[in-house]
VEXGUPA-858273 format. One record per residue (C-alpha): residue number from 0; residue in three letters; x, y, z. Coordinates in steps of 0.02 Angstrom, whole numbers, plus 50000, padded with zeros to 5 digits. Example, Ala and Ser with C-alpha at 12.3 -4.5 7.8 and 13.67 -1.06 7.14 Angstrom:
% residues 2
{rec 0 "ALA" {50615 49775 50390}},
{rec 1 "SER" {50684 49947 50357}},
***
This chain:
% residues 79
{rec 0 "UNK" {51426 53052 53823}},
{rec 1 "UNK" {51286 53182 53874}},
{rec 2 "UNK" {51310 53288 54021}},
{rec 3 "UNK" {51453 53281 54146}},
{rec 4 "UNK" {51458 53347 54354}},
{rec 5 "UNK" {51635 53444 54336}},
{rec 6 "UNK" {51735 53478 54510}},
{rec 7 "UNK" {51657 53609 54576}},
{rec 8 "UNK" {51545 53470 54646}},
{rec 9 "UNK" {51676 53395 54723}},
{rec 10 "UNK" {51647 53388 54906}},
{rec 11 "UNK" {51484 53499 54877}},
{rec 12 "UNK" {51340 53364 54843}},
{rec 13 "UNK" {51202 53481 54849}},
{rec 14 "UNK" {51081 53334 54762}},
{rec 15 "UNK" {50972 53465 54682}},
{rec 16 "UNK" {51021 53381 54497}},
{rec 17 "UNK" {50959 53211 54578}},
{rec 18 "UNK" {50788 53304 54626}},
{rec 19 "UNK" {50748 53352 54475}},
{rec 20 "UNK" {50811 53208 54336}},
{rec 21 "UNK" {50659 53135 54268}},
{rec 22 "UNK" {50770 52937 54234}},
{rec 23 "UNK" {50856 52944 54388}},
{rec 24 "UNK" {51044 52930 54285}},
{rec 25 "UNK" {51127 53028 54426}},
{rec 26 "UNK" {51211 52936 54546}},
{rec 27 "UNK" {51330 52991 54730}},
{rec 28 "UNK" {51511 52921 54723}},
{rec 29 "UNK" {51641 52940 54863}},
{rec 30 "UNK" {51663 53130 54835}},
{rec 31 "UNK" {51548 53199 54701}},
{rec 32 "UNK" {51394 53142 54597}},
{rec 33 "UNK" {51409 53064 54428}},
{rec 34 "UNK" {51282 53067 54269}},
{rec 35 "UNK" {51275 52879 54198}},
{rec 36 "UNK" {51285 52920 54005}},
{rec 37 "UNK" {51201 52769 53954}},
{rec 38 "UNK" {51017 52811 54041}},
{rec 39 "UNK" {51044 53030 54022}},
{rec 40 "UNK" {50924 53081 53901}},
{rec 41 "UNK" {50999 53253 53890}},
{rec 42 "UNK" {50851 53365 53931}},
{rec 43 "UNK" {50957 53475 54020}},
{rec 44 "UNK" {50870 53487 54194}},
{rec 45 "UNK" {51023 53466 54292}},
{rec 46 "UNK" {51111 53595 54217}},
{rec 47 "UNK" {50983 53706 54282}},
{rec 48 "UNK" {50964 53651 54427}},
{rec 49 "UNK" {51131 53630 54488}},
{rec 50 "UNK" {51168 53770 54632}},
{rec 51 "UNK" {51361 53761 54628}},
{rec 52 "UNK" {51370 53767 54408}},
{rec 53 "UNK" {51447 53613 54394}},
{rec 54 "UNK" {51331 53533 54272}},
{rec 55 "UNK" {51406 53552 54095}},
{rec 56 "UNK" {51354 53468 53926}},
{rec 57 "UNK" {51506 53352 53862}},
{rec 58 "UNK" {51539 53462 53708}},
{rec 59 "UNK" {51539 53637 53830}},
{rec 60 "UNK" {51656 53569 53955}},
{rec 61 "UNK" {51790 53696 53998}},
{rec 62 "UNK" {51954 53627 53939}},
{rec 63 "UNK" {52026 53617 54113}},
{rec 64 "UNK" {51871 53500 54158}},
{rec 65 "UNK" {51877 53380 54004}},
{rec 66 "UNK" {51943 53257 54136}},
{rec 67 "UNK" {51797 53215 54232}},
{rec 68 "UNK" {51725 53141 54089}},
{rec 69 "UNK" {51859 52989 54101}},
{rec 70 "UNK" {51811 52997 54314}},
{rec 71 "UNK" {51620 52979 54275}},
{rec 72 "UNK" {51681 52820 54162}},
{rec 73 "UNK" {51785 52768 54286}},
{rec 74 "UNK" {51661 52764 54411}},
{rec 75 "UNK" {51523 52666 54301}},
{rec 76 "UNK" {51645 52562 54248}},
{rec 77 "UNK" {51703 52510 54431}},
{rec 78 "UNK" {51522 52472 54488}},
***
């Protein structure tokens, strides 16, 4: 994995991560954005950038968010 949107996007989509990633790996679903793990290469700039703080690293993820990872496979894996 590499970094994962967590709920507080949910609803929220405030695109600044998608501004600022350099491979374009961030993509909008139905209700919140998702970071496609195979083209992040983990430098970090979402995180930053994201207004709302719901850009985490896979291994940082608050326990009560380790679920989204599964919903950002999901969503890759429905495309």
């Amino acid at each position: 994995m590499s970094y994962v949107i967590t709920s507080a996007c949910i609803d929220e989509k405030a695109a600044d991560c998608v501004d600022v990633c350099p491979v374009d790996c961030i993509e909008e679903g139905p209700d919140q954005y998702f970071i496609d793990s195979d083209i992040c290469i983990e430098c970090g700039a979402c995180e930053v950038a994201c207004p709302v703080g719901a850009v985490y690293y896979d291994t940082d993820l608050p326990e009560e968010e380790k679920h989204m990872i599964q919903k950002a496979e999901n969503f890759y894996k429905s495309k």
